[in-house]
N, C-alpha and C positions, 0 to 999 in steps of 0.2 A: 504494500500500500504506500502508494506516497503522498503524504499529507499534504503539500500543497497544492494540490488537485481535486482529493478526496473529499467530497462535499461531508460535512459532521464532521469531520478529522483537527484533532487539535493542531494546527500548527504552529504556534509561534507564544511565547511567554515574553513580558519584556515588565522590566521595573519603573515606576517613575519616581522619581526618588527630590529628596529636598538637598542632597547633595552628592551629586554622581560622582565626586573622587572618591569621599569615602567608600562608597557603595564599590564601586570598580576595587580598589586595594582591597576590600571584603573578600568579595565573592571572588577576584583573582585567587587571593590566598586558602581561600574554604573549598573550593572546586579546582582552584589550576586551569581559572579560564583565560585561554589568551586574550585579549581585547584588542577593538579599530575600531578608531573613531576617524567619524567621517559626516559631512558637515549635511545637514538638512534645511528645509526651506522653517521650523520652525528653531532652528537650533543646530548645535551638535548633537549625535547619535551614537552612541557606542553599540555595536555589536561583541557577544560569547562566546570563544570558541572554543566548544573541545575538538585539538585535534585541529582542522581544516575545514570542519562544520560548523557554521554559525547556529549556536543553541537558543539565541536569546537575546535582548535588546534592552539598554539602560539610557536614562534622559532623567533631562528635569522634569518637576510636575509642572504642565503647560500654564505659564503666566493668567490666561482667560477660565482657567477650570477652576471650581468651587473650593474653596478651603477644604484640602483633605490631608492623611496622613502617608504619608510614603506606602506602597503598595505594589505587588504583582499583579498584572494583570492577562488572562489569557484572549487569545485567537483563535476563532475556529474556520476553518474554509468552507466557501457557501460557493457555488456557481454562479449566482446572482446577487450583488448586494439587497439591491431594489425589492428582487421580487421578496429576499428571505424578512426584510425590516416589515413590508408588508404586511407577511405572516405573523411575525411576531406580536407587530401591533394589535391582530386579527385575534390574536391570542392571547392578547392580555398585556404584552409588556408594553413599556416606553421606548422609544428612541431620545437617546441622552447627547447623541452624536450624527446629526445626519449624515448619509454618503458622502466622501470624499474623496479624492487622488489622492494618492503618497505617492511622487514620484517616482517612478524606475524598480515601486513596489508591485501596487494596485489600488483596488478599490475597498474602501476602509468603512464600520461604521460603529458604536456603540450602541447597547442595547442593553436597559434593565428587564430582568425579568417579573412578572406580576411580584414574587417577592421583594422584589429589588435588587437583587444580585444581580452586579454588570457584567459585561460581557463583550468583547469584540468579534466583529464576521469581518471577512475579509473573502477579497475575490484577487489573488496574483496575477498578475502580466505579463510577469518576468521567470524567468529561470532559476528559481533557490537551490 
């Protein structure tokens, strides 16, 4: 199976954090992850690597997002953003994020569940 294809498929974990040096010297030293950073249209991005595989994504918590507390957050791959925000709304939850680009990613969006548990769908473009 390959998650970034696989519609339901988790693929992608990424921290946002209130301060991504410390976070990075962390989880380098508790996992032995290598880290690249590389510059994005909100910021810099650090990507995780075990090995030669990007595991995982570390950033600031986004300047416009609600007072919260540093946090994981997961991804799940949808084939459609649209159609799945759709459904989900149909089904009870919020959208906390509407659809978006990430460049050179894909198409992005956040979603609470009727409980409130967030959650990111994501549709790739690119080759992971």
């Amino acid at each position: 199976m390959d998650a970034y294809t696989t519609h339901g498929a988790f693929s992608w974990c990424e921290l946002a954090t209130s301060d991504v040096t410390a976070a990075k010297e962390f989880y380098s030293k508790l996992f032995g992850w290598g880290l690249r950073d590389m510059d994005m249209p909100g910021g810099k991005y650090t990507t995780a690597q075990v090995g030669e595989t990007s595991v995982a994504g570390i950033m600031d918590i986004p300047t416009d997002s609600p007072p919260r507390p540093p946090s994981w957050g997961c991804y799940v791959t949808v084939k459609n953003v649209e159609e799945t925000l759709k459904l989900a709304e149909k089904l009870g939850a919020k959208v906390c994020l509407p659809a978006m680009e990430i460049p050179n990613v894909g198409r992005m969006a956040v979603i609470a569940d009727p409980q409130g548990a967030m959650l990111s769908v994501i549709t790739y473009s690119m080759p992971v």
